[in-house]
C-alpha positions in Angstrom: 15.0 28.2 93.8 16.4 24.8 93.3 13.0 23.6 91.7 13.6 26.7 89.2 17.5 26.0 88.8 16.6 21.8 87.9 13.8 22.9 85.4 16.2 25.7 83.6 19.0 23.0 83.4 16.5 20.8 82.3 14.5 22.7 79.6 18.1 23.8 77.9 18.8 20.1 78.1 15.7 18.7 76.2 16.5 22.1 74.2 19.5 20.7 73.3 18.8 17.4 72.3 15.7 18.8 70.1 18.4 20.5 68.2 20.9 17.7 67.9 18.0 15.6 66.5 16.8 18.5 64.0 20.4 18.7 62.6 20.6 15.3 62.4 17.5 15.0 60.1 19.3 17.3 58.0 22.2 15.8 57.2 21.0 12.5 56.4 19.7 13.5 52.6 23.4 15.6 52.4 24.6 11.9 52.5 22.7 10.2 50.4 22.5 12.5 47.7 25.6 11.9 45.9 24.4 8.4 45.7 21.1 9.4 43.9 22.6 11.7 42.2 24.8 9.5 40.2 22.3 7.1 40.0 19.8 9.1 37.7 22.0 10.0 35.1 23.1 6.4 34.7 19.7 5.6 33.8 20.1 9.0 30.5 23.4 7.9 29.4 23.3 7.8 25.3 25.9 5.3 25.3 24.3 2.8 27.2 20.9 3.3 25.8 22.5 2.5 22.6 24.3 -0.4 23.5 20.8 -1.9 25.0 18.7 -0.7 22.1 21.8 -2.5 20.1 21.2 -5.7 22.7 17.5 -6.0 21.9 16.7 -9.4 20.0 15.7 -8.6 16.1 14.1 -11.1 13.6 14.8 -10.0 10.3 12.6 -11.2 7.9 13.8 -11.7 4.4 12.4 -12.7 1.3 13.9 -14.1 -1.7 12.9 -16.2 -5.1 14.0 -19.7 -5.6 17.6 -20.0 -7.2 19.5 -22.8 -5.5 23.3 -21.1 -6.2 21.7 -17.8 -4.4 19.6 -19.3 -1.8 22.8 -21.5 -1.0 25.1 -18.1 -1.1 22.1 -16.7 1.0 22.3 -18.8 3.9 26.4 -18.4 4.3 25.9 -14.7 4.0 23.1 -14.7 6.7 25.1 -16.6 9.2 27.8 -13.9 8.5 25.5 -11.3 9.4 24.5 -12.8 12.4 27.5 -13.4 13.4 28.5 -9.6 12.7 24.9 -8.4 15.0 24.7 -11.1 17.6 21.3 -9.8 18.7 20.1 -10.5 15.0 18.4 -13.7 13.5 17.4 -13.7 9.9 14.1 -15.6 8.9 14.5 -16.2 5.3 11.5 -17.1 3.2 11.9 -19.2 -0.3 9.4 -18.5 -2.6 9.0 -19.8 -6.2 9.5 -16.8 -8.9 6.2 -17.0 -10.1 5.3 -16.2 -6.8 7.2 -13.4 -5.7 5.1 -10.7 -6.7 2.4 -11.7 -4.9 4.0 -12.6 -1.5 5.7 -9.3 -1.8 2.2 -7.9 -2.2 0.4 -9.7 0.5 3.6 -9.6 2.8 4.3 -6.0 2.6 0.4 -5.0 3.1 0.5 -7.0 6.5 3.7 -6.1 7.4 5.3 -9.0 8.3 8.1 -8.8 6.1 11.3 -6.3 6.5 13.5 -7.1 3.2 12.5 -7.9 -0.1 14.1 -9.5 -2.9 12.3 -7.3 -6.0 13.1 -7.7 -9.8 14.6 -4.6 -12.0 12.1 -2.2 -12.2 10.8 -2.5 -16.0 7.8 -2.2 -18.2 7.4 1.4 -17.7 4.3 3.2 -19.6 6.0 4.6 -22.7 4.5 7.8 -24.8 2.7 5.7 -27.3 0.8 3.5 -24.7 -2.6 4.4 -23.7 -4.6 3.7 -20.2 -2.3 0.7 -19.5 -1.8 -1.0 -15.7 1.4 0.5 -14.1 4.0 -2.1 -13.1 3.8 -4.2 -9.7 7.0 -1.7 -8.5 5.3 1.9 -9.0 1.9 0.3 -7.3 4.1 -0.5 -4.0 6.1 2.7 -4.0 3.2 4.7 -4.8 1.4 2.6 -1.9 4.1 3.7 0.1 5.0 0.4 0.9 8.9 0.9 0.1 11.8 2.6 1.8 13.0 5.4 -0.2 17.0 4.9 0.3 18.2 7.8 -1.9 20.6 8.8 0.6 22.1 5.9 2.2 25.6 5.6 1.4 25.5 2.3 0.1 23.7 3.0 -2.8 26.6 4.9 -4.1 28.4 1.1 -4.5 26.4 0.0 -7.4 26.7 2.1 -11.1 24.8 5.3 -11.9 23.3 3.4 -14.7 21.6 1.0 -12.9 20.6 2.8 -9.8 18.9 4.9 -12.5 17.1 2.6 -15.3 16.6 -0.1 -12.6 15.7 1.2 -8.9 14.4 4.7 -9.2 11.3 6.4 -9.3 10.2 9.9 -9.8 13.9 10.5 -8.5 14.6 8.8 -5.8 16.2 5.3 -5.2 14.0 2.3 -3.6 16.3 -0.7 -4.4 19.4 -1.7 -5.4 19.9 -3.9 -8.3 22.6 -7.0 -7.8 23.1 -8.1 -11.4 22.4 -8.4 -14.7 21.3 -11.5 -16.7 21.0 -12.6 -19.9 17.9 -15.4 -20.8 18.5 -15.5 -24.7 21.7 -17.2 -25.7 22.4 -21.5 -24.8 25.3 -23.4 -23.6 27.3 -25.3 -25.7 28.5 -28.9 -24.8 32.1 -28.5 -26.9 33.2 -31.9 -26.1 29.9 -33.5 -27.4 30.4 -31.5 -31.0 33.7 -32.4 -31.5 32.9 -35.8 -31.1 30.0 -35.5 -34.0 32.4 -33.5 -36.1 29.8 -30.5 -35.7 31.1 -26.7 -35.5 29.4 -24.0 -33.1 26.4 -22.7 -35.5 26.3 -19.3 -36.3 23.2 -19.4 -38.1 19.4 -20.8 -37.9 20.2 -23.3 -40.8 23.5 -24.1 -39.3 21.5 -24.7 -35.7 19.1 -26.8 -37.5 21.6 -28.9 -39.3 24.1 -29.7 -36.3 20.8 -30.6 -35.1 20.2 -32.8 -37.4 23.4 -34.3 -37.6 23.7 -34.8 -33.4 20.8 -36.7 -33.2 21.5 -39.2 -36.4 24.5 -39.6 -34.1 22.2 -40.8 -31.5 22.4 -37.8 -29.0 19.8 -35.1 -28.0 20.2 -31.4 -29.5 18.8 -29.6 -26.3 16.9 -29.7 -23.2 15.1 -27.5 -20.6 13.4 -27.5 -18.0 10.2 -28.4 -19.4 8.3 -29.3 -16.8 8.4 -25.7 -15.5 6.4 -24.2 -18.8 8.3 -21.0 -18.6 11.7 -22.5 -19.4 10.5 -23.3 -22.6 9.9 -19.8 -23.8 12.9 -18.1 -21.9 14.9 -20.9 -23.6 13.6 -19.2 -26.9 14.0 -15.7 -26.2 17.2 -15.5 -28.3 15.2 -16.5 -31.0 12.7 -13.6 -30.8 15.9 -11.5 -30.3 17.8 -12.8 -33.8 14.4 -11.8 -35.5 13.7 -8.5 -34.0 17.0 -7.0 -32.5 16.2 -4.1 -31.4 13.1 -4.9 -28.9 12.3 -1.2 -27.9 11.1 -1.1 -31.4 9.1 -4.5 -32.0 7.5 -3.0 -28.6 6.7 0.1 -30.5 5.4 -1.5 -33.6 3.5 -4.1 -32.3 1.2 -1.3 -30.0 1.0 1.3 -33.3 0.3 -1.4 -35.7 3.7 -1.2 -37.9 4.4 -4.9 -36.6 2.0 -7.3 -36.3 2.2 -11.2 -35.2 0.8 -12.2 -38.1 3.0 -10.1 -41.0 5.5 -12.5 -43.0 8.5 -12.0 -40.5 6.4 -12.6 -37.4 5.4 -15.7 -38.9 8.3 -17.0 -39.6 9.1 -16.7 -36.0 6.2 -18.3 -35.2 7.7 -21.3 -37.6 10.9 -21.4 -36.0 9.3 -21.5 -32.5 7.3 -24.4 -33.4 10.5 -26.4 -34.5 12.6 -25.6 -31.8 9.8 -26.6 -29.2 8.7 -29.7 -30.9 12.0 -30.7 -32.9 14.8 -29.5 -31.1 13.9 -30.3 -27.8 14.6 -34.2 -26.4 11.8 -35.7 -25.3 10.6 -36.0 -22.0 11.3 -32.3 -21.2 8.0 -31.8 -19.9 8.9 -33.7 -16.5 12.4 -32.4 -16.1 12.4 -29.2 -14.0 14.0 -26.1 -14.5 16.4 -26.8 -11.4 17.1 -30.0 -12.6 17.7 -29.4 -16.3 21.6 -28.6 -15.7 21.9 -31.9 -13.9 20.4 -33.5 -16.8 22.6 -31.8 -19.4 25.8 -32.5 -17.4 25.3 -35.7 -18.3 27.2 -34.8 -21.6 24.6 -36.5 -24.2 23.2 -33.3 -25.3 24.8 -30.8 -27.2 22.5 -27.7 -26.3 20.7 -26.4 -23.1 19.2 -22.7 -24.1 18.2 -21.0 -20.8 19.8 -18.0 -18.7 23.4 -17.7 -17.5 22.0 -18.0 -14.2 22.4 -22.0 -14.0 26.1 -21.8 -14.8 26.7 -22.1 -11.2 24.1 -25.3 -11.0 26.3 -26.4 -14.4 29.8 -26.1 -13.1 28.4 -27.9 -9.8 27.2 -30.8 -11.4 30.2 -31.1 -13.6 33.0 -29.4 -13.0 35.2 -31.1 -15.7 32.4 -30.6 -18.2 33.7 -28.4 -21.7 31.2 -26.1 -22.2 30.4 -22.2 -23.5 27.5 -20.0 -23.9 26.8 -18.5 -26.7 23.7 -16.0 -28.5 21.3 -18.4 -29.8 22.1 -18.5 -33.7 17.8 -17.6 -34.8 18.5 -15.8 -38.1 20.3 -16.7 -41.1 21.6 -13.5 -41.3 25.1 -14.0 -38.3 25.0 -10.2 -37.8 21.6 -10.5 -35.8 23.0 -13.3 -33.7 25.5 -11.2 -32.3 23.7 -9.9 -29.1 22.8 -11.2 -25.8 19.5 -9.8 -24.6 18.3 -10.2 -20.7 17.1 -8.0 -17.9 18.0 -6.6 -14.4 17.3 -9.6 -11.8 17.1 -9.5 -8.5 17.4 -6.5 -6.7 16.8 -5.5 -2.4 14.1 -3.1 -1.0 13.2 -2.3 2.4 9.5 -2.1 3.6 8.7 1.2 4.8 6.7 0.2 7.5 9.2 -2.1 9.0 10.3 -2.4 12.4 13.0 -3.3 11.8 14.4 -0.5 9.6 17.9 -0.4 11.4 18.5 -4.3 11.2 17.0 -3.7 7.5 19.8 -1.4 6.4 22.8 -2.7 8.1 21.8 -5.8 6.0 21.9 -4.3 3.0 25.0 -2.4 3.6 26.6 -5.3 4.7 25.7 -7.2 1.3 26.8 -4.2 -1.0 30.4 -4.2 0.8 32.8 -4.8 -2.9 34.2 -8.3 -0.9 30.7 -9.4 0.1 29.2 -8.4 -3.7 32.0 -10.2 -5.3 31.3 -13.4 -3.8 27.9 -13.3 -4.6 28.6 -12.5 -8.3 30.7 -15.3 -7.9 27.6 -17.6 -6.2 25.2 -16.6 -8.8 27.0 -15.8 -12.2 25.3 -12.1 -12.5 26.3 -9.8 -14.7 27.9 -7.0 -12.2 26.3 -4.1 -11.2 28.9 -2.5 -8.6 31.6 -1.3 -11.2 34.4 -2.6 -9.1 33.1 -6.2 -9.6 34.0 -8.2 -12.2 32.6 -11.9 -13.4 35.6 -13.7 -12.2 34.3 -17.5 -13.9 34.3 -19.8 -16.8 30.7 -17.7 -17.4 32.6 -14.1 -17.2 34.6 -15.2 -19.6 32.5 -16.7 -22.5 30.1 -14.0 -21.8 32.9 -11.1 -22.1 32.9 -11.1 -26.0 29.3 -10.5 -26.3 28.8 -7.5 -23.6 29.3 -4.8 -26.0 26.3 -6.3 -27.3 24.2 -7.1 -24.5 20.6 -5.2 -24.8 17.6 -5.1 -22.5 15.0 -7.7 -23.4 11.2 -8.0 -25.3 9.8 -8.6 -21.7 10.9 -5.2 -19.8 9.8 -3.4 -22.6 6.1 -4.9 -23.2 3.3 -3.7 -21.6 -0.2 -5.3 -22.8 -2.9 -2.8 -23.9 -6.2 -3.7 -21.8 -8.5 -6.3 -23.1 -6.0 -8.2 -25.3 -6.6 -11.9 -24.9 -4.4 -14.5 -23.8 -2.5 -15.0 -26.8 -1.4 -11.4 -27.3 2.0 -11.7 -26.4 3.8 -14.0 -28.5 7.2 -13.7 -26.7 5.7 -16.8 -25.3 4.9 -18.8 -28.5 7.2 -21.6 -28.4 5.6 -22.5 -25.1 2.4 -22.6 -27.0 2.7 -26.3 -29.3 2.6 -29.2 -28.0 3.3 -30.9 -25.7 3.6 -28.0 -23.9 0.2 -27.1 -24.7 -2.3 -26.7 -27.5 -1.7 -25.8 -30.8 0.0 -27.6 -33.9 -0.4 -24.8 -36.5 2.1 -22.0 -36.8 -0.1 -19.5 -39.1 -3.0 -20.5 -37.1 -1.8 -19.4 -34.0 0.3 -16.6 -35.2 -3.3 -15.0 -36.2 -4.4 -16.0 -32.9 -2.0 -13.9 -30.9 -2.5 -11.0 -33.7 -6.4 -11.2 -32.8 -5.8 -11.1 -28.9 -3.3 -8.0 -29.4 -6.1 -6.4 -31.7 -8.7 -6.9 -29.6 -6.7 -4.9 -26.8 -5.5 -2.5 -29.0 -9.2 -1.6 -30.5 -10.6 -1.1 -26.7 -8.6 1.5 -26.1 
């Protein structure tokens, strides 16, 4: 009976402790739950994914054309931006503006580029026009290479106007415009003229006998950037513009046959080009640059520098004391024609559509087109504004203001070339045509020249 008693006791005792052990076991998890429990949604908590997402290094790359007042403004406005998204570094790429379209191009096909710096879009196929090459612009957002930013809210900074005529397509918005320029008028060294007794000329024989009359006095009428080869026809836009004022229309004529290069107006252009290039111009121009050029004319020995407003900025840099104003280049002889200032949408930002770095992208442009952060770079760069809050708050703004009422979109966002025309065929260019600049000495010759290259174009169609 005792045997049976111990192993009773004994079996309710291992019993037990089976038990105890079981419940145990259980409770352990009941313990340690809480703990995982808080633990996993830590790991889903929006907020913190953000702010790690928002933590995660970015290179921005950004590309812009040579312009030493904006590639200067450029660099302080980066280091704001940085400074504004700590996890952000801007790589800015510099490349001349003969070369933009084509690093855009190649850039944007292998991706490796996130904002672009992209002219006004221009040059649009017009009714008349037949089987011409749509712009650089329409290619890439047809390509769908470019971020369509209709509805950011940023956009709504800058005027209807421009957001329309200079950064839409097909209805929707793929850049922002910064500015307007004009290319056709020349500054005007005031101090210099007083001292020859000459007045501001308001006419082509009034330009041509200040002209005269400055260099008898041993000075130079004008300069340019020469060295360049497109300075020397920009410089002359504004004498295209005195002959043909309304540029929609010489467009027009010249592709339906109304104009031609060659007809007795055209060729008086063509006469007035070859003085200005080869009489009006000091010597030596072919190795000055067009960065250098307002360096040279702040030297105060020449009365005239004929380019765009954008090197007011390099101007008022180089000489600050220096008297100066800007006025439409005088080409006619009639003053009524010299009364406008004709020039294009400049540069203007788009995002690449297959960037990774679309967030980083658009902060940076909404950053930028903050009123404070536009003003400054109107400021910087002396463009016309484009947010209608802006204003052109500089010596430029205001010898600019009278003529703005005037100011008219240029021969060069209007022309599109028909296919086939030869190399002469548009003679916007001709005053960078005689020498030096390069190879012809005969007006009419070369005025029949660029009407047989347009022809030729215009027959193939």
């Amino acid at each position: 009976m005792k045997n049976i008693r111990f192993l009773h006791i004994l079996f309710l005792l291992l019993l037990g402790t089976l038990l105890i052990a079981c419940g145990g076991g259980a409770d352990e998890p009941a313990e340690e739950s809480p703990s995982t429990e808080a633990d996993a949604p830590a790991a889903d908590t929006p907020a913190e994914e953000a702010a790690s997402e928002e933590a995660e290094p970015v290179t921005l790359r950004v590309l812009i054309h040579q312009n030493p007042p904006m590639v200067e403004f450029m660099q302080a406005f980066n280091e704001k931006f940085q400074a504004a998204y700590p996890n952000v570094t801007v790589d800015m790429s510099v490349v001349e503006t003969g070369d933009l379209a084509t690093v855009t191009q190649t850039r944007l096909t292998a991706n490796d580029i996130d904002v672009i710096d992209i002219f006004g879009f221009s040059n649009a196929a017009q009714p008349y026009m037949t089987d011409v090459t749509p712009p650089a612009w329409q290619t890439l957002i047809e390509a769908g290479l470019l971020l369509d930013i209709t509805d950011q809210p940023f956009v709504q900074n800058y005027d209807t106007a421009t957001i329309q005529d200079a950064g839409s397509y097909n209805g929707k918005v793929y850049s922002i415009n910064l500015g307007r320029v004009s290319y056709s008028g020349m500054f005007v060294n005031k101090d210099l003229l007083a001292e020859v007794g000459v007045a501001i000329p308001t006419t082509w024989t009034e330009l041509v006998a200040a002209c005269d009359a400055i260099t008898a006095a041993g000075f130079s009428c004008m300069t340019a950037g020469g060295g360049d080869g497109w300075p020397i026809f920009v410089g002359a836009y504004g004498l295209l513009g005195a002959e043909y004022p309304d540029q929609a229309a010489l467009v027009e004529g010249l592709w339906t046959g109304t104009i031609t290069w060659n007809d007795d107006k055209s060729l008086e252009l063509f006469e007035r080009y070859q003085i200005f290039a080869t009489q009006m111009l000091e010597s030596g121009v072919t190795g000055l640059s067009h960065d250098a050029a307002p360096a040279r004319y702040a030297a105060g020995d020449v009365a005239f520098m004929p380019t765009g407003v954008w090197q007011a900025p390099a101007l008022e840099d180089a000489a600050p004391e220096f008297e100066w104003t800007y006025i439409p280049f005088p080409g006619s002889d009639n003053p009524e024609d010299n009364q406008y200032l004709f020039g294009k949408y400049d540069q203007g930002w788009a995002i690449a559509a297959d960037s990774p770095n679309q967030e980083a992208a658009v902060d940076y442009l909404a950053m930028f087109s903050e009123p404070a952060n536009y003003q400054e770079f109107v400021n910087a760069v002396g463009f016309i504004p484009t947010q209608p809050t802006a204003t052109l708050d500089s010596q430029l703004g205001r010898e600019v203001a009278p003529y703005l009422e005037n100011y008219r979109v240029g021969f060069e966002q209007y022309w599109v070339a028909p296919k086939g025309a030869g190399q002469w065929a548009n003679a916007s260019q001709g005053a960078a045509w005689f020498k030096p600049f390069n190879e012809w000495e005969d007006a009419a010759a070369l005025a029949d020249q660029a009407q047989a290259d347009l022809q030729a174009g215009l027959d193939s169609q």
